[in-house]
NUROKOL-533270 format. One record per residue (C-alpha): x, y, z. Coordinates in steps of 0.001 Angstrom, whole numbers, plus 500000, padded with zeros to 6 digits. Layout:
<kedos>
XYZ/...
</kedos>
This chain:
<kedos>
512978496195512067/511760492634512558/512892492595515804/509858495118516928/507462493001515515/505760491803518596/506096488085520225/502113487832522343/498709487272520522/496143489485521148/492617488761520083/491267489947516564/487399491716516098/486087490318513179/483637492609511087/482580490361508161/484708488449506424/487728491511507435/489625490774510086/490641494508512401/492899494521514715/493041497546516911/496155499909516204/496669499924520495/497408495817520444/498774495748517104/502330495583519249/501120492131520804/499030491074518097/501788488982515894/504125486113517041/505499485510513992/508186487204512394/508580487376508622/510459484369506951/513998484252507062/516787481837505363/515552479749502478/511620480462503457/512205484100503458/513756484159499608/511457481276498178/508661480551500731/506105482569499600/502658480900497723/503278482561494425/501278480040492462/498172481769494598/498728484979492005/497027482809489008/493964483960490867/494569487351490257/492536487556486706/489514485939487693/489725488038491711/489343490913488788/486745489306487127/484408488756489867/484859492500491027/483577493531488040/480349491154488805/479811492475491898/477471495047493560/480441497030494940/481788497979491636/478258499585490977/479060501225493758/476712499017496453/478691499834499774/481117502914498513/481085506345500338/480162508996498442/483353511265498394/480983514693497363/484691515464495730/486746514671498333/490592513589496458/492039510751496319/496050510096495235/496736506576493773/500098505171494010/500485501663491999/503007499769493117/506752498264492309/506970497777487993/502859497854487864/501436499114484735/499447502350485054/496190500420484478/496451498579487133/494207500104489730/491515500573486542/488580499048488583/489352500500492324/489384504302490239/486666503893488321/484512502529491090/485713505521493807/485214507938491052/481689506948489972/481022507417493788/482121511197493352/486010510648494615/488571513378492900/490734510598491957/494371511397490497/497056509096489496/500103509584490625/502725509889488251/505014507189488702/505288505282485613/506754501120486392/508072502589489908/510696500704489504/513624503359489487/515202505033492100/512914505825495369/513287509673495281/512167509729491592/508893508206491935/508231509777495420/509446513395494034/506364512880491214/503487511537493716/504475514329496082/504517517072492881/500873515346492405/500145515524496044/500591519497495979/498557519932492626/495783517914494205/495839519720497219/496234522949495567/493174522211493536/490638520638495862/491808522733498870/491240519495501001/493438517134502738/493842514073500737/493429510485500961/496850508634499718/495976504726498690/499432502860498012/499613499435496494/503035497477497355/505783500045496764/503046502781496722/502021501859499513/505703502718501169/505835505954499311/501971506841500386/503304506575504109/506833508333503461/504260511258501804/502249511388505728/505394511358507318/506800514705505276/503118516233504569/501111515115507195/499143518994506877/498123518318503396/496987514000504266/493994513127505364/494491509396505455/496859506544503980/495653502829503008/498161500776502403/497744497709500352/500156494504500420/502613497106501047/505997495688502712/506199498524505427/508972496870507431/511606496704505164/512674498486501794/512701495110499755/510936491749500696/512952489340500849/511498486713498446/513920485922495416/510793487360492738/511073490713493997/514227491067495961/516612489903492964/514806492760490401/514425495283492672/518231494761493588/519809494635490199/517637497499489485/519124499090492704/522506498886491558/522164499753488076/520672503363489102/523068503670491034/525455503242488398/523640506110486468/521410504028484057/518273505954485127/519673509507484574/521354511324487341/522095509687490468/521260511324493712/522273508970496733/521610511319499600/518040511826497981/517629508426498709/519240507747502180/516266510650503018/513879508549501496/515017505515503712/515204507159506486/511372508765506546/509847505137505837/510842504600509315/510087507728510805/507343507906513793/503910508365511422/501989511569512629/499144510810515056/496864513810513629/496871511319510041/494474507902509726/496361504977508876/495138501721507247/497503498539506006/495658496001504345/497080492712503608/496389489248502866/497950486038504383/497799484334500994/500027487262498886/502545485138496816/504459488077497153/505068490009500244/505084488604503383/501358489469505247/504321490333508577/505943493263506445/502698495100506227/502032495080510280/503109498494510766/502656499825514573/501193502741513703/498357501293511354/495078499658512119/495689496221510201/492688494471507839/493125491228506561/491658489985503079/492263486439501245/493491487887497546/496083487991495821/498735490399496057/498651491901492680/494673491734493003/494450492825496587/493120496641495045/491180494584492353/489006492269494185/485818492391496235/487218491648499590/490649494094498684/487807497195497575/485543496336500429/488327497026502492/489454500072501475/486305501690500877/485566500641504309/488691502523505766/487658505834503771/484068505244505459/485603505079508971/486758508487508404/483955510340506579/
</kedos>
C-alpha cells in the first residue's frame, strides 16, 4: 500500500486552525511515506500522549462541548466505533456533546476491540442494522483508530444503509502500524486467536475482512479521515486514504475524539453534509 501514497505536494486550504485537503489532490498531496526500519517501529512522539488528560480537560471548558458550533442532528444516528483495546468510555465527551445536539447516538458493541477483526466488525455491523432499522435513515459511522478501519470496511459492504464515515487517527493503509507499542500487542494478540484463545477461530472470516479494508470505497458515501501529525501512535501517512477528504488537528492520538480541535473537526465534517 505505501507505494500509492503519492510523491508531489499539492497546496493545502486552510479553514481555521484545520487544515483540508481536497479528496481530487489528495493523490499528490503527500511526499512522504510512512516510517520504515527502526523509525517505523520506534519513531513515533509517544511522550506527546501525556497530553491526552488535560486535551480532555479543556474540551470540557470549552463552548463546543455546550454545544457552541455542533449541528443539530433533529435525530439523525450516529454509530461510534472506539478504537484498538479502548475502554467503552472513551468517546464519553464526543457522545454526550453530539447527543445533547439531538444526534441518535449508539455505541457500537465492540468491547477492548482487540480480538479477532470479524468479531468486532460482525457486532458494529449487527448495531449498524438495528440503528438503521430503527431510525429508518442512513447513518453516520465515526471510527477512532481500529474503528476507524472497521467504520470504512462497514461503507464498503453497506454503503445503502451509510451516510458518511469520519475516521479518526485511524491507520487506513495498513492492518497494523508499524510502531513497536501497537504492532507487538496487536500481533501476539493476532496469533493467540488464531490459536483459539478467543473462542472459535474463523480465518476466512478474516481474510474477507482484509480484503474489504482495501476495497474501492463507494462514491455515493462521504468520507472524512482526520489525523494529527503529532499522534504518538499512528503514523499521520496511514490515515491519507485516497478516497477521503483529509483534516489535520494537533492532539493526541488517544485524545484526537476528546479535544477541541479533534470535535471541531468532526462536527465540522457532519456539517458539510447536513
Amino acid at each position: 500500500m505505501y507505494d500509492d501514497l503519492p510523491s508531489k505536494t499539492a497546496t493545502d486550504e486552510v479553514v481555521s486552525d484545520i487544515e483540508v485537503v481536497d479528496s481530487a489532490d489528495a493523490l499528490v498531496a503527500w511526499p512522504e511515506k510512512p516510517n520504515t526500519g527502526f523509525a517505523g517501529w520506534f519513531g513515533r512522539p509517544i511522550m506527546l500522549e501525556l497530553r491526552a488528560p488535560f486535551e480532555r480537560k479543556a474540551l470540557r471548558q470549552s463552548p463546543i462541548y455546550n454545544g457552541v458550533g455542533v449541528p443539530k442532528g433533529e435525530g439523525r444516528p450516529v454509530l461510534v466505533v472506539p478504537g484498538f483495546f479502548a475502554a467503552q468510555d472513551s468517546a464519553d465527551d464526543l457522545i454526550t456533546i453530539l447527543d445533547n445536539a439531538g444526534w441518535d447516538i449508539s455505541l457500537a458493541d465492540v468491547g477492548r476491540n482487540a480480538g479477532p477483526a470479524y468479531n468486532s466488525l460482525s457486532a458494529a455491523e449487527e448495531n449498524l442494522k438495528q440503528l438503521t432499522a430503527r431510525t429508518k435513515k442512513p447513518v453516520t459511522i465515526i471510527g477512532h483508530s481500529r474503528g476507524g478501519q472497521f467504520a470504512r470496511v462497514m461503507a464498503v459492504r453497506h454503503p445503502e444503509t451509510v451516510r458518511q464515515v469520519i475516521t479518526v487517527g485511524s491507520p487506513l493503509c495498513v492492518k497494523y502500524p508499524k510502531f513497536a507499542v501497537v504492532n507487538l500487542p496487536a500481533s501476539i494478540l493476532d496469533r493467540l486467536w488464531r490459536l483459539g484463545l478467543f473462542g472459535p477461530v474463523y480465518p476466512a472470516q478474516e481474510d474477507a475482512v482484509d480484503r474489504d479494508r482495501y476495497r474501492s470505497f463507494p462514491a455515493e458515501v462521504d468520507f472524512v479521515s482526520i489525523y494529527s501529525k503529532s499522534d504518538g501512535i499512528v503514523d499521520w501517512r496511514l490515515s491519507l486514504d485516497p478516497a477521503a477528504r483529509h483534516v489535520e488537528v494537533q492532539t493526541s492520538h488517544r485524545a484526537i475524539w476528546n479535544s477541541v480541535n479533534g470535535v471541531r473537526a468532526i462536527v465540522t465534517a457532519m456539517a458539510d453534509v447536513e
